[in-house]
KOLGUVEX-941249 format. One record per residue (C-alpha): residue in three letters; x, y, z. Coordinates in nm, 4 decimals, m for minus. Example, Ala and Ser with C-alpha at 12.3 -4.5 7.8 and 13.67 -1.06 7.14 Angstrom:
<atoms>
atom type=Ala x=1.2300 y=m0.4500 z=0.7800
atom type=Ser x=1.3670 y=m0.1060 z=0.7140
</atoms>
This chain:
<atoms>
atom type=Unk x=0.3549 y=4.9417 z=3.6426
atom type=Unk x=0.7255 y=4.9421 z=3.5926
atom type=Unk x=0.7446 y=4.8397 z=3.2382
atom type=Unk x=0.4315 y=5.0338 z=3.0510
atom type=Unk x=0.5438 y=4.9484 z=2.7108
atom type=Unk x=0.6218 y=4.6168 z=2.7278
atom type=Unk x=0.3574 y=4.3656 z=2.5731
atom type=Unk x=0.1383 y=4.4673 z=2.2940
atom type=Unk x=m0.2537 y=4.4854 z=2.2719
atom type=Unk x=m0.4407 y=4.2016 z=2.0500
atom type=Unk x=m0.5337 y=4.3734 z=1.7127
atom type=Unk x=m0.8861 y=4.1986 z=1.6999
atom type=Unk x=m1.1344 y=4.4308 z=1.7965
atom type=Unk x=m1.3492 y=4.2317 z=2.0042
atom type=Unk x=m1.0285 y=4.1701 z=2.2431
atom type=Unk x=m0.7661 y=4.4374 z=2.2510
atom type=Unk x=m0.5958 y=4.1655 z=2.5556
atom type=Unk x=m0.2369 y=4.3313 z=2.6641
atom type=Unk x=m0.0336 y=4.0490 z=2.5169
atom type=Unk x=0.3358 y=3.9915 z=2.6860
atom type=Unk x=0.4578 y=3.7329 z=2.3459
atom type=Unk x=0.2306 y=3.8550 z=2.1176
atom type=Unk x=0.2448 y=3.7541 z=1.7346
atom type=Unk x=0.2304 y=3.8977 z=1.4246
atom type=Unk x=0.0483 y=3.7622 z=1.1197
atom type=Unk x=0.2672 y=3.6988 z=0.8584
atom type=Unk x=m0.0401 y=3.7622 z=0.6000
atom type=Unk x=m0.1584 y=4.1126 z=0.7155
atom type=Unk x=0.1049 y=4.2283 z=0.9226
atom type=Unk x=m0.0787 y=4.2977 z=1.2237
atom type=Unk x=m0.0217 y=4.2068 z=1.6094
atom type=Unk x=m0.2135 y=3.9297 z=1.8106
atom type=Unk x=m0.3161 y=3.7455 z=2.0920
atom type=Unk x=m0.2389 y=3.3340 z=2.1308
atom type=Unk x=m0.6476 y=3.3099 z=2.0431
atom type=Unk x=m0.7040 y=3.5795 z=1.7573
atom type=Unk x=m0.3852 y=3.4529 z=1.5733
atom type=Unk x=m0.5080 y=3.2093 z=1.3234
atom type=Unk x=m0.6266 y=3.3191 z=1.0269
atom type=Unk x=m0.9710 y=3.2380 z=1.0193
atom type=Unk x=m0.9354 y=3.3457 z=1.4107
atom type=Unk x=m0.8862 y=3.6849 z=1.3330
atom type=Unk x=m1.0596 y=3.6922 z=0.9780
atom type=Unk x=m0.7790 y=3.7599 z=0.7847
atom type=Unk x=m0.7772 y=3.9706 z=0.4828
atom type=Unk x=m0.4641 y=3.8384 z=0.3090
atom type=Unk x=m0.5437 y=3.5120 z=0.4085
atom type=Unk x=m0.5283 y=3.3797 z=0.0678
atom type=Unk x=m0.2010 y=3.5305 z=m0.0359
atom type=Unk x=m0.0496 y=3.2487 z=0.2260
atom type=Unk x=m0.3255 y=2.9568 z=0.2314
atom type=Unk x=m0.1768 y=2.6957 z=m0.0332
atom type=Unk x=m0.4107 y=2.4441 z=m0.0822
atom type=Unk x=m0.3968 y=2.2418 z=m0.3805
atom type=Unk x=m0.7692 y=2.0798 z=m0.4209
atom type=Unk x=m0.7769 y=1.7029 z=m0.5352
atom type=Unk x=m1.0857 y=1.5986 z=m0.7837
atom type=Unk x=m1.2553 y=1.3341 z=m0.5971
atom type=Unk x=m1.3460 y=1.1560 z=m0.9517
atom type=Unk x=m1.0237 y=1.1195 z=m1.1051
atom type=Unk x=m0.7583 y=1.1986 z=m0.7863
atom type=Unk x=m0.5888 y=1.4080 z=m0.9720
atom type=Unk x=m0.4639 y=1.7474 z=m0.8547
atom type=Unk x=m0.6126 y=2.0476 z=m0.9754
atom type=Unk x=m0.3829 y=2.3822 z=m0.9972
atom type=Unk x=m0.5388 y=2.6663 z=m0.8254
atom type=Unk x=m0.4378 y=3.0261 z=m0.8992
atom type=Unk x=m0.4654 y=3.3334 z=m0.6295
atom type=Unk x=m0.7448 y=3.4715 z=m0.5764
atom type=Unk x=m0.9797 y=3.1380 z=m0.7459
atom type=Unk x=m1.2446 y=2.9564 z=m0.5160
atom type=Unk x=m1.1062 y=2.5710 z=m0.5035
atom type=Unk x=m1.4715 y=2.4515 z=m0.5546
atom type=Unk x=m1.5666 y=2.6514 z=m0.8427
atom type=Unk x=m1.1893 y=2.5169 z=m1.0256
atom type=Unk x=m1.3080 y=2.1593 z=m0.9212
atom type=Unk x=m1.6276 y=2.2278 z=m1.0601
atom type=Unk x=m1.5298 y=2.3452 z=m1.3669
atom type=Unk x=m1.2696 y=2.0683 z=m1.4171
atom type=Unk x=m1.5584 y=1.8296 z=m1.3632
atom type=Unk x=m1.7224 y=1.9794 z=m1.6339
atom type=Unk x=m1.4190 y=1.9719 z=m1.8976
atom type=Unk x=m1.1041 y=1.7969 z=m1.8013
atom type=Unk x=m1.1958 y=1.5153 z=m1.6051
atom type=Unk x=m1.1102 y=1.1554 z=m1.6923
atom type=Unk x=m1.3014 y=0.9529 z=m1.4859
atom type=Unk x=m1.2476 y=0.6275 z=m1.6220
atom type=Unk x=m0.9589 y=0.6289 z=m1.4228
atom type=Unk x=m1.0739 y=0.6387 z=m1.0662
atom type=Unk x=m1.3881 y=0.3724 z=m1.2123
atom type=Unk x=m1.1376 y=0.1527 z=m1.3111
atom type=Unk x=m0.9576 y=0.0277 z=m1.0457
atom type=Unk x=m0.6513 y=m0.1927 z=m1.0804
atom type=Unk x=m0.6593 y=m0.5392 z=m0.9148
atom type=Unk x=m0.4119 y=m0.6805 z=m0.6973
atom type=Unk x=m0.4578 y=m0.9834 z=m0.6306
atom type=Unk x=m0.4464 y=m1.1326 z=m1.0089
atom type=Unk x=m0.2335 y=m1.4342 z=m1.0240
atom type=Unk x=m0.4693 y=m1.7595 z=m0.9910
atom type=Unk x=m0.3113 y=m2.0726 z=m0.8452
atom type=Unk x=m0.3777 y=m2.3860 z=m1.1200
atom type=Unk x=m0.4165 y=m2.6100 z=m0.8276
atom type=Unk x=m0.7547 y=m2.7982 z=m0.9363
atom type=Unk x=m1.0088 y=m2.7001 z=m0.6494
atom type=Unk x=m0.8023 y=m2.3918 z=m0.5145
atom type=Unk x=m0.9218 y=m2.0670 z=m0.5815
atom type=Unk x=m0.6170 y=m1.8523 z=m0.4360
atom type=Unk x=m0.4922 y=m1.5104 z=m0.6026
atom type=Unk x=m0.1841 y=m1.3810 z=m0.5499
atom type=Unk x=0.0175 y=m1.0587 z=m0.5784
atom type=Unk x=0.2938 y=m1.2006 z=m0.7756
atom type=Unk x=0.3762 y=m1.5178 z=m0.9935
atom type=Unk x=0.4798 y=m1.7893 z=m0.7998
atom type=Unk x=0.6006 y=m2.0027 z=m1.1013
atom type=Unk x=0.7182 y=m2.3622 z=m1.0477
atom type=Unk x=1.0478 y=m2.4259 z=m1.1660
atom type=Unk x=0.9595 y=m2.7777 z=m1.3262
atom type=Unk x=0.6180 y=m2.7940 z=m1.4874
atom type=Unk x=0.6127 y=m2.3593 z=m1.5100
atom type=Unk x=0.3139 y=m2.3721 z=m1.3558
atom type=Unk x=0.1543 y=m2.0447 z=m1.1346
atom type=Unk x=0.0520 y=m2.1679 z=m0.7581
atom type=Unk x=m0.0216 y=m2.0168 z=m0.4763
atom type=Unk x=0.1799 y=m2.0191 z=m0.1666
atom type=Unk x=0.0168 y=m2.2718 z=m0.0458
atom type=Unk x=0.1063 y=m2.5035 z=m0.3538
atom type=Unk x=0.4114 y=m2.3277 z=m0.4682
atom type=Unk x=0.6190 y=m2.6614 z=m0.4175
atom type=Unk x=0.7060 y=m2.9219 z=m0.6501
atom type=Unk x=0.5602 y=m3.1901 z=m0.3990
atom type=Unk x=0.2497 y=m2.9496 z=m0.3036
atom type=Unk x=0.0602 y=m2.9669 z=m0.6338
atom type=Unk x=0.2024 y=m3.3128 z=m0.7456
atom type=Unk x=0.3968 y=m3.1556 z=m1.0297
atom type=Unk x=0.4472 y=m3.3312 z=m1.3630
atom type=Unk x=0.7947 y=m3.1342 z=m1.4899
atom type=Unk x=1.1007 y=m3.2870 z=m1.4737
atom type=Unk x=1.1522 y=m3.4248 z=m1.1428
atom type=Unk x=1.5290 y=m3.3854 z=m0.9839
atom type=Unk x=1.6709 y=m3.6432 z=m0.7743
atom type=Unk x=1.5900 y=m3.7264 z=m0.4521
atom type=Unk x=1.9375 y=m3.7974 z=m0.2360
atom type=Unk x=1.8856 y=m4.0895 z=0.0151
atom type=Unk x=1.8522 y=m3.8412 z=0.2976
atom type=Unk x=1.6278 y=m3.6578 z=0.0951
atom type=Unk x=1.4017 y=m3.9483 z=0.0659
atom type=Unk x=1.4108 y=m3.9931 z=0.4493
atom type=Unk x=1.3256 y=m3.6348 z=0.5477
atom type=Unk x=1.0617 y=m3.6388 z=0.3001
atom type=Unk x=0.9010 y=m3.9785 z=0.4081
atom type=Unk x=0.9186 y=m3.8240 z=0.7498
atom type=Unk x=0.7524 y=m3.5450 z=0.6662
atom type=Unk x=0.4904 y=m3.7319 z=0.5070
atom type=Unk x=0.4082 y=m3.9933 z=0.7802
atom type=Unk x=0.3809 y=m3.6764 z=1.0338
atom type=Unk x=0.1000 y=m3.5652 z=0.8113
atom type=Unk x=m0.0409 y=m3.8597 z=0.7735
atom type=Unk x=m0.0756 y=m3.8880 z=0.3896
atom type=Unk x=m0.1490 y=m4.2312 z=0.2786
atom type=Unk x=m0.1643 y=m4.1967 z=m0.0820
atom type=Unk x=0.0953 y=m3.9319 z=m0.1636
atom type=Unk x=0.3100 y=m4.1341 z=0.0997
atom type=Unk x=0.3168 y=m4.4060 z=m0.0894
atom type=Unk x=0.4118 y=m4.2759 z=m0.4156
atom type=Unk x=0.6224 y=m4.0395 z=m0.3183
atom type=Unk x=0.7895 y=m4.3563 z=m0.1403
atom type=Unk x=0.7677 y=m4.5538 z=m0.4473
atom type=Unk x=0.9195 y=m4.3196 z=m0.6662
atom type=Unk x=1.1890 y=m4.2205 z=m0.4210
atom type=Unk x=1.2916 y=m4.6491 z=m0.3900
atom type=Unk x=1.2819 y=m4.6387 z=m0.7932
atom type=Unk x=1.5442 y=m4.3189 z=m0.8043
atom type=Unk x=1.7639 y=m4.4894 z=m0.5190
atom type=Unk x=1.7963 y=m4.8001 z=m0.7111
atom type=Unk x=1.8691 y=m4.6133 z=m1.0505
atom type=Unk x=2.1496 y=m4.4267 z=m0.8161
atom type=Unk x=2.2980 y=m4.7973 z=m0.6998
atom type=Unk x=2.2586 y=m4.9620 z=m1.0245
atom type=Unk x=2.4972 y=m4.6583 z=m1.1861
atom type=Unk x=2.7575 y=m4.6393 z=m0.9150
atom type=Unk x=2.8275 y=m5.0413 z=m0.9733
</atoms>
């Protein structure tokens, strides 16, 4: 018993524990324990004068303002009644909006994926020139080009577009040749 006033006792009745680090509640001003000092913990008086809660309509997500001393629900309730645009929340945006024009694919995608040639919308998938045999203006093919893609091509074993693609590629390589003579 050498220090008799050091410590204070828990305000909540029920307790009254001899607290060494006790805390005060910055709502009502009074003294507690580590257990009683939540408000709801201690039941709180002032509680509301420091409990900021700003209540969100679940119809519309919109906030609703709340002044001191309301009930949340009952402002909810009544902008329910009145305010509420629900059309909003029913209506929800979709994301995935840009179809590919690929005959036979039915891929959406976030964002336009435009081709630069034929102006086209694709999806990744197809987003290339060669991927969704485009019909714009085709650029030339260098001769390395042409070997890279034929390589490409014979790895995935694709007989027809191979031999198009090969045809066409033979055709711009002779145009080339025929110019530079």
């Amino acid at each position: 018993m050498e220090f008799p006033d050091l410590g204070e006792h828990c305000s909540e009745k029920t307790c009254k524990q001899l607290d060494f680090l006790p805390l005060k509640c910055d709502a009502c001003g009074e003294v507690f324990c580590k257990d009683h000092f939540a408000y709801n913990q201690h039941r709180c008086s002032s509680a509301y004068k420091k409990d900021a809660q700003v209540p969100v309509c679940p119809l519309c997500n919109t906030p609703i303002p709340v002044k001191k001393g309301e009930v949340p629900d009952a402002v909810v309730s009544a902008h329910m009644d009145r305010d509420c645009k629900r059309d909003s929340a029913q209506r929800k945006q979709k994301i995935f909006t840009n179809k590919c024009f690929q005959p036979g694919c039915k891929k959406r995608e976030m964002m336009k994926l435009v081709c630069d040639q034929c102006q086209g919308n694709f999806c990744l998938k197809h987003r290339h020139p060669l991927d969704h045999a485009c019909k714009g203006q085709a650029r030339a093919i260098s001769k390395a080009g042409c070997a890279a893609l034929m390589r490409s091509l014979e790895s995935n074993k694709m007989s027809h577009n191979h031999q198009v693609l090969q045809n066409s590629c033979l055709l711009e390589w002779q145009k080339k040749e025929k110019l530079q003579t």
